[in-house]
C-alpha positions in Angstrom: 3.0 1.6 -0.6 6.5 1.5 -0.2 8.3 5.1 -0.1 9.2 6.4 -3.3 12.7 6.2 -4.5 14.4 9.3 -6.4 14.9 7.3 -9.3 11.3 5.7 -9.3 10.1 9.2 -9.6 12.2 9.9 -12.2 11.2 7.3 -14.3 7.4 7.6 -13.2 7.8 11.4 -15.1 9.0 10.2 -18.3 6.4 6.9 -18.9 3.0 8.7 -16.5 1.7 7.6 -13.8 -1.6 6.9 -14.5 -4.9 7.9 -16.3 -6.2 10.2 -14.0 -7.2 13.6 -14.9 -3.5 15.1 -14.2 -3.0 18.9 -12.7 -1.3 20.9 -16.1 1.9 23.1 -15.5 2.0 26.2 -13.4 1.5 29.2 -15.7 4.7 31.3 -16.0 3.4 33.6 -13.0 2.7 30.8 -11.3 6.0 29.7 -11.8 7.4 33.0 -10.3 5.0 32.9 -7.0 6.4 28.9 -6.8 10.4 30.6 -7.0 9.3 33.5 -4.8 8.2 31.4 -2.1 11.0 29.2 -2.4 13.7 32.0 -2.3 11.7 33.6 0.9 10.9 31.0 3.0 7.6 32.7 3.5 4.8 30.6 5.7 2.5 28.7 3.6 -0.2 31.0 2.8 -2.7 28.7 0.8 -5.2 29.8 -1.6 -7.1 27.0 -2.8 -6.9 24.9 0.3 -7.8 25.7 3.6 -5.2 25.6 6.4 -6.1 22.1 7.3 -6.5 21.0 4.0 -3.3 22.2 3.0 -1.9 20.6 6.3 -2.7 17.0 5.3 -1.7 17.6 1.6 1.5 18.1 3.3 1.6 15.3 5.5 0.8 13.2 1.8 3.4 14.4 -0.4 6.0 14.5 2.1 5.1 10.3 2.4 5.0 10.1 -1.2 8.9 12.1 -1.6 10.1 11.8 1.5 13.3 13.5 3.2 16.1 10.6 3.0 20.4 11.4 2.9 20.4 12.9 -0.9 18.4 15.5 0.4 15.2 16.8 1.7 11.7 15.6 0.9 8.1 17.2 -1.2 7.5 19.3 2.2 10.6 20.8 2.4 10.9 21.4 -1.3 7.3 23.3 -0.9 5.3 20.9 -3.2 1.8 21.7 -1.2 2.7 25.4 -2.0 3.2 24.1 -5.9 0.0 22.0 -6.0 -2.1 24.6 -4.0 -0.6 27.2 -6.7 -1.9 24.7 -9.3 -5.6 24.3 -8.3 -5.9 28.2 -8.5 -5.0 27.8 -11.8 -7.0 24.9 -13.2 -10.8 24.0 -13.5 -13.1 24.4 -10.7 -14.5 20.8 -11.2 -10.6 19.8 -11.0 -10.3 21.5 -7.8 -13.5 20.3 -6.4 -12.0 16.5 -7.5 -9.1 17.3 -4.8 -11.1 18.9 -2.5 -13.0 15.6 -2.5 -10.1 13.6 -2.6 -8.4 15.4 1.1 -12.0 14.4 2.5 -12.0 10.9 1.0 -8.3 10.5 3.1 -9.3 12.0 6.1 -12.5 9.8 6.1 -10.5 6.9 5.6 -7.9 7.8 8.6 -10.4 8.5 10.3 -12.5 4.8 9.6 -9.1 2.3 9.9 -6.9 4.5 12.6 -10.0 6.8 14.3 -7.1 10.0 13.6 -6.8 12.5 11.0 -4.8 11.9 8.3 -1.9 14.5 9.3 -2.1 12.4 13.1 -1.2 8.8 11.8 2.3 7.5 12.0 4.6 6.4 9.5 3.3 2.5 9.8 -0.3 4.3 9.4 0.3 6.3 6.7 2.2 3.8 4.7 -1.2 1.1 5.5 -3.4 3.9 3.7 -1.0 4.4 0.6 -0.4 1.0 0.1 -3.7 0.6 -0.1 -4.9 4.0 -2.3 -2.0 3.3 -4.8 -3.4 -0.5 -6.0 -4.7 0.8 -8.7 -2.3 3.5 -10.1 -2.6 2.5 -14.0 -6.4 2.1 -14.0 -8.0 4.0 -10.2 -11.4 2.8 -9.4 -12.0 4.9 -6.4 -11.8 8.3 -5.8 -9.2 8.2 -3.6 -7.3 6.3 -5.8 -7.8 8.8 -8.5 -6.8 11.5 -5.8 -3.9 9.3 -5.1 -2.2 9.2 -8.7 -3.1 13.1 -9.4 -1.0 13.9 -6.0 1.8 11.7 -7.1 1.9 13.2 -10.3 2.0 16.9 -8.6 4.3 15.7 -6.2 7.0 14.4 -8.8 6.8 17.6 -11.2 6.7 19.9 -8.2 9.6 18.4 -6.5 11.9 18.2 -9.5 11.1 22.0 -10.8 11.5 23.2 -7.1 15.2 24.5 -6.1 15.8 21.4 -4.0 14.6 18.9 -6.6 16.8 20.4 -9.0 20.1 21.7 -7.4 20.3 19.2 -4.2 18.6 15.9 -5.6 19.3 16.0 -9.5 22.5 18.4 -9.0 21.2 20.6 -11.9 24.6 23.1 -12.2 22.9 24.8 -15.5 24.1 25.2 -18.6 27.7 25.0 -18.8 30.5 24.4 -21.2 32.4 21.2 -20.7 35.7 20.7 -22.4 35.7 17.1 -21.7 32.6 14.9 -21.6 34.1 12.8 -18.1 31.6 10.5 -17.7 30.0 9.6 -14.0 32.8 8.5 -11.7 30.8 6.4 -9.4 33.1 2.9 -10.6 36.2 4.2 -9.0 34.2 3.3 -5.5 33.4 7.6 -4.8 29.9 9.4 -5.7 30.3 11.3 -8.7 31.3 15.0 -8.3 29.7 15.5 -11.6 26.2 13.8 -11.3 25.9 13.4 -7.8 25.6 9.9 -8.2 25.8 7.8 -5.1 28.4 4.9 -5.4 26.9 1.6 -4.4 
């Protein structure tokens, strides 16, 4: 699987990824534990996940968003600590589906590259989700079902966390505009309004 682009994300929010059973939103306190751990830059402290599984989870979302020059990638922007938030929240059987899903990964790491997951290298970890992600609209596996709930959780997380919103989409808030100015990317500069990169 080829790295996700920004705007692939985008548009994977709006049409769904897939027909997995899909993580729901964080409740509003778990929307206050996501911005507190954001602001504090606190150690992850997982509760769902143990250390190690909350170790790979990081190694997978950070290949599915990655860090590239727009700004900083699913790890940075705390998206295990979102997800991991999430699965304390949801059904046990949901939980128990990505517990199994982390062991599925590892066992498949394990199988094709005799490494954990979080060991592989880029080429290695790009093999695997190439592989996990065939199936996106209709999973047949369980990893591929694990697959297409992560990416799901990886795209919401990243674009409600501080970095998704204020350093990748640019999100100012709510202000008043006199003039509607349009993006300004055609006069060959990246747009001071919508951040968008000029080709």
């Amino acid at each position: 699987m080829a790295q996700l682009t920004r705007r692939a994300a985008l548009k994977a929010v709006g049409a769904g990824v897939g027909t997995a059973a899909l993580l729901p939103l964080l409740s509003d306190n778990g929307v206050i534990a996501f911005a507190q751990i954001q602001e504090t830059h606190v150690a992850p402290n997982p509760k769902a996940l143990s250390a190690s599984q909350f170790e790979t989870l990081e190694t997978l979302v950070e290949a599915i968003i990655p860090t590239d020059d727009r700004s900083p990638g699913a790890k940075e922007a705390r998206v295990a600590d979102y997800i991991d938030l999430l699965l304390t929240e949801t059904e046990p059987e949901i939980t128990l589906q990505w517990l199994g899903g982390l062991v599925a990964l590892d066992t498949m790491a394990m199988t094709r590259f005799k490494a954990p997951f979080v060991k592989l290298n880029a080429s290695q970890v790009d093999a695997i989700l190439h592989d996990i992600s065939q199936n996106e609209r209709k999973p047949k596996t369980t990893l591929e079902t694990f697959f297409v709930m992560t990416k799901e959780a990886t795209i919401t997380g990243y674009y409600t966390s501080k970095i998704g919103l204020e350093q990748e989409l640019r999100y100012k808030g709510n202000k008043f505009l006199r003039d509607f100015v349009g993006c300004l990317t055609e006069d060959g500069k990246d747009c001071p309004y919508c951040g968008q990169k000029h080709l």
